[in-house]
C-alpha positions in Angstrom: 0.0 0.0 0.0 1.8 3.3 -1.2 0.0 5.5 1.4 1.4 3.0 4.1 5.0 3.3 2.7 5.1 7.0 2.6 4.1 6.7 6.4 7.1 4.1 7.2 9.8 6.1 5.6 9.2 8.4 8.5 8.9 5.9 11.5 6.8 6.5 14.3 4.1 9.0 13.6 0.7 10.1 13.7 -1.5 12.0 10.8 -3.2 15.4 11.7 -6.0 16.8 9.4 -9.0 19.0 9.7 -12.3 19.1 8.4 -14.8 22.2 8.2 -12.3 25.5 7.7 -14.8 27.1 4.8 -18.3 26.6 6.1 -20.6 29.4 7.2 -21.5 27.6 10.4 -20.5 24.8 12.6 -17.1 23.9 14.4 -13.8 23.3 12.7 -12.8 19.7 13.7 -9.4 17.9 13.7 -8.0 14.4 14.1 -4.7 12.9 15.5 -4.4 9.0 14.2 -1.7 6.2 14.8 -1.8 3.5 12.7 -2.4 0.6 14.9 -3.1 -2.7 12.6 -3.2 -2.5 8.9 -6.1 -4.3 7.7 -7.4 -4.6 3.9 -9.7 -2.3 4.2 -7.7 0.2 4.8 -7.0 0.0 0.5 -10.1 1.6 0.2 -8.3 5.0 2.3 -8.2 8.2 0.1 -8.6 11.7 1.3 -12.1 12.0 2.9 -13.7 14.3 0.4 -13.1 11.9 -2.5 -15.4 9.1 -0.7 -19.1 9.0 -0.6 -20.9 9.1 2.4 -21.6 5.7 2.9 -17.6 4.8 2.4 -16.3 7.3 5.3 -18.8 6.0 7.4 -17.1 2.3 7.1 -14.1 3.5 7.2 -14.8 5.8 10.6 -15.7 2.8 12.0 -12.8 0.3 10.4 -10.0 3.7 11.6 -11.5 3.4 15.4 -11.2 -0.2 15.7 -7.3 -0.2 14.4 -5.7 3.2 15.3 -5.4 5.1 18.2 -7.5 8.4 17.7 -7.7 11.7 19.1 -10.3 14.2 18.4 -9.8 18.6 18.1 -13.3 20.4 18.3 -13.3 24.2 18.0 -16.6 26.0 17.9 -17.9 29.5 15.6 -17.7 31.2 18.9 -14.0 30.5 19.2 -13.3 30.8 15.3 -14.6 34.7 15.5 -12.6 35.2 18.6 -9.0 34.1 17.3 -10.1 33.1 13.2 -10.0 30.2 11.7 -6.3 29.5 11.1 -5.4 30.1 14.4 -8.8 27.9 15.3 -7.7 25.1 13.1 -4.1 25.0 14.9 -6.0 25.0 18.4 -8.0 21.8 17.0 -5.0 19.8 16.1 -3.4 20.4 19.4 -6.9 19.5 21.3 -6.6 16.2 19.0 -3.0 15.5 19.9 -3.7 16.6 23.7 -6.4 13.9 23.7 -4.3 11.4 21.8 -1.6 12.0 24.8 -3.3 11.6 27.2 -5.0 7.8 26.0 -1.0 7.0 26.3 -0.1 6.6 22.6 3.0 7.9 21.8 5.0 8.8 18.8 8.2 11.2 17.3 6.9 12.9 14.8 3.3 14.9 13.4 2.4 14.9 9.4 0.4 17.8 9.0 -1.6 18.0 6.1 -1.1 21.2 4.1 2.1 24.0 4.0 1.6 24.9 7.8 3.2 24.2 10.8 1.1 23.6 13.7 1.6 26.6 15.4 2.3 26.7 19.4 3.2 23.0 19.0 6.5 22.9 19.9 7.0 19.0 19.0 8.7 17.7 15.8 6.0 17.8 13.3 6.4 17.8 9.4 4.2 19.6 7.1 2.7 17.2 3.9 0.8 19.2 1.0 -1.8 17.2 -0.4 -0.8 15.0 2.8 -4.4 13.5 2.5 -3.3 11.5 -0.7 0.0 10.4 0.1 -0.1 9.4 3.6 -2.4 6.9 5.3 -1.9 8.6 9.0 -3.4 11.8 7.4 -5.9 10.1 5.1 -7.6 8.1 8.1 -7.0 11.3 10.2 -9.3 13.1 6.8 -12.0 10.7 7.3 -12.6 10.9 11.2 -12.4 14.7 11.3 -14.9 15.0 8.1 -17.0 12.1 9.6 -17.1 13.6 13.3 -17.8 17.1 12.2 -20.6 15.7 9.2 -22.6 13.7 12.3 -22.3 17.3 14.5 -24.1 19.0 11.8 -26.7 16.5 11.2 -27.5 16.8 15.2 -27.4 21.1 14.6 -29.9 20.6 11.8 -32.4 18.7 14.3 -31.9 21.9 16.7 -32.4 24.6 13.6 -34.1 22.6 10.5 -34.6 26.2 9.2 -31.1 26.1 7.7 -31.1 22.2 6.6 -27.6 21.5 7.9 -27.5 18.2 7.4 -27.8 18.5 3.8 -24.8 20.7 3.2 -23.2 21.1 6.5 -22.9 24.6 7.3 -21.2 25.1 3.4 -22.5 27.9 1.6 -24.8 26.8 -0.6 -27.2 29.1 -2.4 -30.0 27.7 0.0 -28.0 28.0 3.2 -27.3 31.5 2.6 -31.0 32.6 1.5 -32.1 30.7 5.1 -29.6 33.3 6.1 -31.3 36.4 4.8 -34.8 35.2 5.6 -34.1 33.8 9.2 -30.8 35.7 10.4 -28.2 33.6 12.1 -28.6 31.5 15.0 -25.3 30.3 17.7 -23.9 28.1 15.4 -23.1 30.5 12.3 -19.4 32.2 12.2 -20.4 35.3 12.2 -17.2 36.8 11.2 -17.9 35.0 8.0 -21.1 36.4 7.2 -20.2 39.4 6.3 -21.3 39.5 2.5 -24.6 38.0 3.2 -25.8 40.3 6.3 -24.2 43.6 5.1 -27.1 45.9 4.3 -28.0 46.2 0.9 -28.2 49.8 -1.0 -30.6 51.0 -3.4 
């Protein structure tokens, strides 16, 4: 498995990738992974946004049962207070805090993307396009998207006005005319709604 190989030229790791930095609304979410056991269907791995549905949610469920996993959650409240780079770095440390402290240990962080993590003072080694090359990263793709997805489905129950659970806080041409009509409720960024709210001039 290529991904796999990638991962071993580098040792002991584990993958960090987000899910959720464009949205309108919801959290930004991060996972920390260590692969544990390599099992076959771990061939079907690809970055998260290039499965269907159905496939993440195997996969969520094939990634918990052989890696250790720690999950980042940062909410719109925070993401206005310190934006969403900065949020996005605060999620991968919650994940990595919360894959320290289940006892897993490792020497070194992939990061997806061209970013350090920043305030992480640990060896860490950016990957761009990480999610295709690394399996670590991959798996870590699939349980942030898959995590955050199910968060929004549960918003959408609380505020059906907006119909997160069809395109998860993205801003579709729907979500942002339930905007207009209906205002924002706790769960929008507002510091990303700028364009939508601003008053319009006649």
């Amino acid at each position: 498995m290529e991904m796999y190989d990638f991962d071993l030229e580098y040792g002991d790791l584990i993958g960090i990738d987000e899910a959720g930095r464009g949205p309108l609304a919801g959290p930004v979410v991060a996972a920390a992974v260590k692969i544990k056991n390599i099992v076959p269907e771990f061939e079907m791995i690809n970055d998260s946004k290039k499965l269907s549905e159905k496939k993440r949610e195997l996969l969520y469920d094939v990634i918990m049962e052989n890696c250790h996993v720690g999950v980042g959650v940062v909410d719109p409240k925070k993401i206005d207070e310190i934006n969403i780079l900065n949020a996005t770095f605060l999620a991968m440390r919650r994940a990595i805090e919360e894959l320290k402290e289940s006892g897993t240990e490792w020497k070194l962080v992939l990061v997806d993307g061209n970013h350090n993590i920043r305030e992480y003072e640990e060896e860490q080694l950016p990957v761009i396009k990480g999610d295709g090359k690394s399996l670590a990263i991959a798996a870590a793709s699939i349980i942030a998207k898959v995590t955050r997805d199910r968060m929004m489905v549960e918003q959408g129950k609380e505020f059906p006005v907006y119909t997160f659970e069809k395109h998860k806080g993205y801003g579709t041409k729907a979500h942002r005319e339930a905007i207009i009509e209906n205002g924002p409720c706790k769960y929008h960024r507002m510091s990303f709604l700028g364009n939508i709210l601003k008053p319009t001039l006649f």
